[in-house]
N, C-alpha and C positions, 0 to 999 in steps of 0.2 A: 417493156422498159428494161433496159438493159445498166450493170454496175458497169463503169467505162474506167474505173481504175482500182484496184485492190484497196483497199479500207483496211485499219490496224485490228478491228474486230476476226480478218480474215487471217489475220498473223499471229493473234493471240496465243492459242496452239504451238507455234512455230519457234516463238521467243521468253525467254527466262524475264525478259525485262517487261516491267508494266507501268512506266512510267506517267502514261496517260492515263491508267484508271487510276492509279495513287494517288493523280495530282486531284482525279473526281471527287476521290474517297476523302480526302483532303477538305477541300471543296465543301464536299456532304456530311459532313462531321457536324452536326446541329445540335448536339448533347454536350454536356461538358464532363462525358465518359474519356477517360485516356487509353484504361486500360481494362481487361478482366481482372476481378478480382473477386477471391472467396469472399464471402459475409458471413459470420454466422448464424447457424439456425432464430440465435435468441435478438441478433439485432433485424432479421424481417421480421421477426416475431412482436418486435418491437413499433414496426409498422400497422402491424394488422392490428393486434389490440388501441392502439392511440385509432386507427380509422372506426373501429367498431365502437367507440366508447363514441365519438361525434356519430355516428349512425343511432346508435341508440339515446341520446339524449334529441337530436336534431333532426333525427329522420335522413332519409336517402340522398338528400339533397342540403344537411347544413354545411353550414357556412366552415369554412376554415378545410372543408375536406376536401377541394379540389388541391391546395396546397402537400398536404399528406400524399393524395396520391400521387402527385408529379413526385415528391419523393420515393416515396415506394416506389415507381416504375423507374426509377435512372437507378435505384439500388439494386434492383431485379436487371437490370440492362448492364450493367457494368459486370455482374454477377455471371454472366452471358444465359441468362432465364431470359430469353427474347421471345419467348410464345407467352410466357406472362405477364413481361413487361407488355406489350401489346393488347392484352386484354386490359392492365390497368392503363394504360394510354388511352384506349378507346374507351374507358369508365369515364374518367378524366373530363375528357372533351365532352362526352353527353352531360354530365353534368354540369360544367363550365355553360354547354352553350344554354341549359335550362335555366343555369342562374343568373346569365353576364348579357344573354345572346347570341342572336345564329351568329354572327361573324364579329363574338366580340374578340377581343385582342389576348384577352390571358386562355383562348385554346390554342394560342402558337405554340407553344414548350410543349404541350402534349402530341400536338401532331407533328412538330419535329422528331419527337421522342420514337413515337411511332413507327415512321417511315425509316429512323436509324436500325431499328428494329428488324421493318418487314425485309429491308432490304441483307441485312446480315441471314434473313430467314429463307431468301430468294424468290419471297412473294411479292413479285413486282407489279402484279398486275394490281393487288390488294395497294401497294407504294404507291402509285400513281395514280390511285381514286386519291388517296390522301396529299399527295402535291396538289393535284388538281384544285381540292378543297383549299390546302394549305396556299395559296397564291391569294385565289379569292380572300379568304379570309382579311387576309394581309394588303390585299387595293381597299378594303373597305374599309379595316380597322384602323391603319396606319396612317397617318399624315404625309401628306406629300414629302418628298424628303429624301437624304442618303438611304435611311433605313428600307424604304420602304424598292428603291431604284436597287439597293442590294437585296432586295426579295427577288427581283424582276430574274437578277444576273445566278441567283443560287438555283431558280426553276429551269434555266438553263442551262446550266451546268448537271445538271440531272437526267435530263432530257440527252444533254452530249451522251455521258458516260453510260445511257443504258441503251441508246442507238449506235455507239461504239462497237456493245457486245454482240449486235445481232444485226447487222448494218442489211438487209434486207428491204425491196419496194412494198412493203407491206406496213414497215418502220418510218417510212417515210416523212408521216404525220408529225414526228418528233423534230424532222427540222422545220417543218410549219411554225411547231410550237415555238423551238428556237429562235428560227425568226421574228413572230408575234415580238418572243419575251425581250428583245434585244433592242428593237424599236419603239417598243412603252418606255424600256429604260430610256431609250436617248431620247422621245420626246416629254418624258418627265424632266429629263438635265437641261433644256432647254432653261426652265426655272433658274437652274443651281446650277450656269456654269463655271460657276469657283471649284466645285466637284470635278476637277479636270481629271484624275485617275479615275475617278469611275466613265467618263464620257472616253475614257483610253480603252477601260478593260470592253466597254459596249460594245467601242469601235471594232476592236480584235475580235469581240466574237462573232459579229455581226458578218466581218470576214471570212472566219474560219464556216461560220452558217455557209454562205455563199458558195465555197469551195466543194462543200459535201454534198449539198444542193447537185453541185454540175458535175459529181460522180458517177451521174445516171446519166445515160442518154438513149436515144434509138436508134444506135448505129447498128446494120446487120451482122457483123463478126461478133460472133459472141467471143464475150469475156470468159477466160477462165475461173472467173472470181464471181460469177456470175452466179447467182440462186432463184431461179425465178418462180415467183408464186402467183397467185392472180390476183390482178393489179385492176383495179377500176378507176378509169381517166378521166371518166366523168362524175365520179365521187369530188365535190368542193375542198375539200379541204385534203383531196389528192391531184389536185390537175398538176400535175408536175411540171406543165409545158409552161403554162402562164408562172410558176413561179422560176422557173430558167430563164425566162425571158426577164424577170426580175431582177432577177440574178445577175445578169451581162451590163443592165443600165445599173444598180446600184452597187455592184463590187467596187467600180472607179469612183464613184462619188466619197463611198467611207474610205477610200485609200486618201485621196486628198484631202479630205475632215480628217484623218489620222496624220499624214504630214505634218497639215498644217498645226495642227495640236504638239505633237511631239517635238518640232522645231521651238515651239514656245518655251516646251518645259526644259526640254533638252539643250537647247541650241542650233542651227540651220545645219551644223557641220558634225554634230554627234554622231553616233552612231547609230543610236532609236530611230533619229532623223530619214536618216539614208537605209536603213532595212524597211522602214514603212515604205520607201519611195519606190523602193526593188518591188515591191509586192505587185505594184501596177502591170512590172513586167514581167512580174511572173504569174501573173491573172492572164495576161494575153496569151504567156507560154500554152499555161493549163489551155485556155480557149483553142488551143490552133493556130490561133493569128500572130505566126510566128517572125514573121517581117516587123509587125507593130513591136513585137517582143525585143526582135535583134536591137531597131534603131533605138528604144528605151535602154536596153542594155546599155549601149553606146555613148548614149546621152549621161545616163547616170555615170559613168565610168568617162567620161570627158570632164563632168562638173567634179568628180574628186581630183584626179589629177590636177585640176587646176587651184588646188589648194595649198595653202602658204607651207605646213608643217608636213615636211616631208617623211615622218614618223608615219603622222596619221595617214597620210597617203596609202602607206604601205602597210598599215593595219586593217584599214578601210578595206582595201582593194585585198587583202586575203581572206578576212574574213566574209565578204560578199560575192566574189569570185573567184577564189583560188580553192576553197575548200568543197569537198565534195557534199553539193545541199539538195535533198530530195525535198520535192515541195507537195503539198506547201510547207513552204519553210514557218511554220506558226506555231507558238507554244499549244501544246493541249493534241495536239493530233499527230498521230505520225503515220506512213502508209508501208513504210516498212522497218524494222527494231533499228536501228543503231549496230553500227560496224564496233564489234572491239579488237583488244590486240589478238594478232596472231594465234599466240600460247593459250587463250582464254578462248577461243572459238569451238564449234567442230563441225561449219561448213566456209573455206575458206574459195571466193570468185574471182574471177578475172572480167573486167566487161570494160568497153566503150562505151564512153557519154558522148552522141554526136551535138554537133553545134545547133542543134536543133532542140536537145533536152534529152534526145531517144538514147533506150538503152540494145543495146547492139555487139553479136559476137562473145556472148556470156561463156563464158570456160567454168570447168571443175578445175579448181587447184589442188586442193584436199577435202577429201569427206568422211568424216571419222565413221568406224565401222559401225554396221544398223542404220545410216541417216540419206541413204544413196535416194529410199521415195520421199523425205524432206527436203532433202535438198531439192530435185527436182519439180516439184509444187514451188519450195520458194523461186526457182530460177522462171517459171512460168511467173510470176507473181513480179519478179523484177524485170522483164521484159516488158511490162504496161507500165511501169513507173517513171514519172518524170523528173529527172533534173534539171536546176540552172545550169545552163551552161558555163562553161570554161573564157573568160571575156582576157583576149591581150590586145592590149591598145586600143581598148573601143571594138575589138571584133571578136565574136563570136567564136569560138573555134572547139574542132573535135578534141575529146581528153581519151586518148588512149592508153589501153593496159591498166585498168583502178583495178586496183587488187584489196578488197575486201573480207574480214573474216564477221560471220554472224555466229550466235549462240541459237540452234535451232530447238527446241524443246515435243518431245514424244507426246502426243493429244491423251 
């Protein structure tokens, strides 16, 4: 099984900007730590003795000292003590689950705590026993609900941001999970569809799963981007094939549950409206099926134009087709960094977007000295990347000479 397009994990290296894992980190913030900050000696110390006085009147397990320790370890964690924040995290929780139960609800704040922890520690493997638990936990504990549909959508956002870093067929598993977590949410919102922004954020992810999904394939050119490890297709919860095929009948179905939604919230003619509607044709792009892709184009740039407010016309129709948009055009993901100005670069390209999406005819403009083997990895890397096309009047057409500046960054 082969990677069929560069993934932003591949570009990390490459670019100064980290917008996607920030927006994770974001995301993954489950403590109500802001920032590091000294303590001093005499206020942990302050911890310890209040924990040991309920240890010695209460024994190992009284009452009031799962409380103390959630403190202790967000003082230890803000402190940036994440290897003992972690062991009072894991105190935490055993105890909680001795006194509350396996999956009662006050071990959430600890094993949040925790995985903010392991993960600033880089023991991810250690983080994701603890998601793992931390999700259970939370379908058991929690009542049906926003809350518990925002547990669904934060294990997948976890799952994004640490398949981002190492986008490998070996990682695969994570957009399984992805997927799982995105489809419990929407068949939970089924209940609570007043929850229409959560059944929005589902939909997009549900999406963006999809997209990543169909970045493998088994085509014979290898990819540049390509890392192959051994891959077992008849492991269940890797068959990659049956979930592509997944993939191809459910991408269109949540584009039109997202239209139709976002037309609600928004209006038929907003904006939100009309980029959910692009996405249909830019699922066909990505696919191949570049005919279904052109007439969609087409179609959707007829129903703007036919619209009363000639402003919006021409807002519409730039920001959906006139600007240069590598797809998937989805927040949370990118496949390659963002172009800035000129002066701020120091690898500046020249390429063709053909009417097809393909990128074509890549030139060196400037490459600031030392970046000659970055540059050329990234121009291998932008020759597999897909664009929307350039749409005039309902048609498709080549955009020649885009002259592009990235910020490339030394590994």
């Amino acid at each position: 099984m082969k990677m069929r397009v560069p993934i932003i994990a591949s570009l990390i290296v490459l670019s100064t900007n980290a917008t996607v894992l920030a927006q994770a980190a974001d995301v993954l913030d489950m403590t109500d730590s802001e920032q590091t900050i000294e303590l001093s000696t005499a206020e942990l110390d302050g911890y310890r003795d209040v924990i040991k006085s309920l240890e010695e009147t209460g024994g190992a397990y009284a009452l009031g000292l799962s409380e103390e320790l959630l403190g202790f370890g967000l003082a230890l964690q803000r402190s940036g003590r994440h290897t003992q924040a972690v062991e009072i995290f894991q105190r935490g929780t055993h105890i909680t689950r001795i006194n509350q139960g396996l999956y009662s609800e006050q071990q959430i704040p600890f094993l949040k705590g925790s995985i903010n922890s392991l993960a600033v520690l880089q023991d991810i493997r250690a983080a994701d026993d603890q998601q793992d638990y931390l999700i259970r936990v939370q379908q058991r504990a929690l009542p049906a609900g926003p809350e518990r549909i925002s547990a669904w959508l934060a294990y997948a956002y976890w799952q994004r941001s640490q398949f981002l870093k190492d986008p490998v067929d070996t990682q695969f598993p994570r957009l399984v999970k992805m997927l799982d977590a995105y489809q419990s949410a929407l068949n939970e919102l089924k209940t609570f569809e007043d929850e229409r922004q959560l059944v929005a954020d589902s939909l997009w992810g549900l999406i963006q799963t999809y997209f990543l999904i169909t970045s493998f394939d088994d085509e014979k050119d290898a990819s540049p981007f390509e890392r192959r490890t051994n891959f077992d297709e008849n492991a269940p919860q890797e068959n990659f094939y049956e979930f592509y095929r997944d993939a191809d009948r459910g991408a269109p179905q949540a584009i039109e549950l997202l239209v139709h939604l976002l037309s609600e919230l928004h209006g038929v003619t907003s904006f939100e409206a009309f980029h959910a509607s692009i996405q249909l044709a830019d699922w066909h792009l990505w696919r191949g099926e570049r005919r279904t892709a052109s007439e969609l184009y087409r179609q959707i740039d007829q129903v703007i134009g036919e619209l009363e407010d000639e402003t919006q016309i021409q807002d519409l129709r730039e920001r959906l087709f006139n600007r240069i948009t590598l797809l998937p055009d989805i927040s949370g993901i990118r496949l390659l960094p963002p172009a800035v100005p000129a002066e701020e670069g120091n690898v500046t390209l020249s390429f063709n977007v053909t009417d097809r999406g393909s990128v074509r005819n890549v030139k060196r403009i400037e490459v600031a000295e030392g970046f000659d083997g970055l540059a050329g990895k990234f121009i291998r890397y932008l020759r597999h990347a897909v664009f929307r096309p350039h749409v005039i009047e309902g048609t498709t057409v080549t955009r020649e000479g885009v002259e592009q500046t990235y910020v490339l960054q030394v590994d």
